[in-house]
N, C-alpha and C positions, 0 to 999 in steps of 0.2 A: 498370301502373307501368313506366317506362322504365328501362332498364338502371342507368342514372346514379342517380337515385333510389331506386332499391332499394340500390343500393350506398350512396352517401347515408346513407342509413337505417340501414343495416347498422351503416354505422361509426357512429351515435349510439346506438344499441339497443347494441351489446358495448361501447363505450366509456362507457355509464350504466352497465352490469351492474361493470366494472371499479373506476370510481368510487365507487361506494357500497358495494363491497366493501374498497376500498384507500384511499380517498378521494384528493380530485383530484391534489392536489400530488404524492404520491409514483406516480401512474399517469402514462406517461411515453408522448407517439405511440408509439414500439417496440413500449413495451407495446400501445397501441391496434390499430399494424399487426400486431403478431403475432396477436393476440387474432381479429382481423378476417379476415386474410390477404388484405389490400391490399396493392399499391405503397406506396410513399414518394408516389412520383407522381399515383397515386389521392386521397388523404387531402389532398393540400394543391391537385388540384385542386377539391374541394370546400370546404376549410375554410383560409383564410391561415395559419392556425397554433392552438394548444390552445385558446387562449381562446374565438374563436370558434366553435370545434367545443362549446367546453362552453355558453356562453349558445344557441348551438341546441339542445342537452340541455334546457335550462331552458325555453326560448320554445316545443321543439316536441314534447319527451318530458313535461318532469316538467307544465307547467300542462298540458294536457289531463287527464294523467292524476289528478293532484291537484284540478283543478274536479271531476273528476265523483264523486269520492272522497270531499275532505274540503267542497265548498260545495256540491257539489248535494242532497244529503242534507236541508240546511238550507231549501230554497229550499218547499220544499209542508211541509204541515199546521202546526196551529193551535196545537200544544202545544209552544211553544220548547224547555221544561225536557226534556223526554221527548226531545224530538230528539236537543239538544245530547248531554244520557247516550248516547242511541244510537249517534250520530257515534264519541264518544269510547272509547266500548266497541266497536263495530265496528271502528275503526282500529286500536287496541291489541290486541285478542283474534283477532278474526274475519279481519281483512284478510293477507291471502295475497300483495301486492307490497311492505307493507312490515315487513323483515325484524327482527325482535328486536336479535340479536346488530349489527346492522347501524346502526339507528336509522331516522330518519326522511330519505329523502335532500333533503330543503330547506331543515330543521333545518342538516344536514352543510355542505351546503355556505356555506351562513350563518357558521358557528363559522368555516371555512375559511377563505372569500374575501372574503368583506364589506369587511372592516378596510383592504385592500388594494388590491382591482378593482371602482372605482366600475360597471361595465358591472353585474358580479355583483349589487351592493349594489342597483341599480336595477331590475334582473329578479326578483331575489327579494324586494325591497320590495314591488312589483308586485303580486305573488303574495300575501305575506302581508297585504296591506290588503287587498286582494279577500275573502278570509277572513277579518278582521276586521268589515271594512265588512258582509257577508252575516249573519256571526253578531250582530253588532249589532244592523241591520236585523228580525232574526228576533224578537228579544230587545222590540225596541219595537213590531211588531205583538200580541207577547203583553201586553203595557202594554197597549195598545188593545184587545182581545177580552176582559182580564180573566185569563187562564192566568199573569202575573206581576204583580207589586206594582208600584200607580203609582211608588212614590219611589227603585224600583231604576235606577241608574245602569248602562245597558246596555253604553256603553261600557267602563267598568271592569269587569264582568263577564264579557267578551268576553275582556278581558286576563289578567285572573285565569286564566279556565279555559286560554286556550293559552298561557299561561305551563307552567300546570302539566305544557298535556301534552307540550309538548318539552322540559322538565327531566325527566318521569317516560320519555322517550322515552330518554334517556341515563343515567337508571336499569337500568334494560333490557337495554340496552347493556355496561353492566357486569356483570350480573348474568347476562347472555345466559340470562335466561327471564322469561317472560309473568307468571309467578309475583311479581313487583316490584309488577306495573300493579293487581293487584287491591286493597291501600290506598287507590293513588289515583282510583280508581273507586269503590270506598266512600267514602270523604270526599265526591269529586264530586256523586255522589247524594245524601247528604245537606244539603252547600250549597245543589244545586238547589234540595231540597225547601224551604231558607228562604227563596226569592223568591218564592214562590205567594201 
């Protein structure tokens, strides 16, 4: 990797860490540069100014890291119901980049910037169709194998469950512990089990 790039990088890797700690609005370049220990001159030869520094955040940190996270999971075996719990329990419990006290960062940034920066609204639209589109997808090859009930409406089910789990993501949040998520984890499972 070239010099530039690694720097590049640099400043999107401590400027995610800063963001999802602070969230975006109140994390300020200063902030960034200091954090970094770039230039002024650095930072804005890469990026014109925040905003585009943060939708590279989204376009080239959080979707990588989110496909392989929250849709790849979905994408193999046969058992939708089984997966989805898995997914949901692995991301709440088990996962180690996304932080309790913290929440979820595409949830975050959503509440934040949506309402205001169509670029935002559009990147992170992006993102969450892809994950809805996948878990749907999922939901109606189980239709077809038989692992869910023909007259279940996959798309509503798909909504239901990530509804829940960025509201319970902001449970969490305030409660700053994992101890919040196990309700809705029991609840979850048991829904599942009524679409078989």
């Amino acid at each position: 990797m070239k010099k530039a790039e690694a720097t590049r990088l640099t400043i999107l890797e401590k400027a995610f860490e800063l963001i999802y700690v602070k969230g975006y609005q109140t994390t300020s370049i200063d902030d960034i540069i200091a954090t970094t220990r770039v230039t002024k001159g650095a930072f804005y030869y890469h990026f014109k100014n925040k905003d585009e520094m943060g939708l590279a955040i989204i376009n080239e940190l959080l979707k990588p890291t989110l496909t392989g996270s929250f849709i790849g999971p979905l994408q193999t075996g046969t058992d939708p119901l089984t997966a989805i719990y898995g997914l949901m329990h692995s991301l709440l419990m088990e996962n180690e980049f996304l932080k309790v006290e913290y929440g979820c960062p595409a949830a975050n940034l959503t509440h934040e910037m949506t309402s205001w920066n169509a670029d935002f609204n559009k990147a992170l639209n992006e993102l969450t169709q892809q994950w809805i589109d996948t878990m749907t997808d999922l939901i109606e090859r189980g239709k077809t194998n038989g692992a869910v009930r023909k007259d279940v409406n996959a798309r509503q089910v798909t909504v239901f469950v990530l509804s829940g789990y960025w509201g319970i993501r902001n449970f969490g949040k305030l409660e700053r512990s994992k101890e919040v998520y196990l309700p809705y984890l029991n609840e979850l499972k048991h829904y599942l089990e009524t679409l078989r």
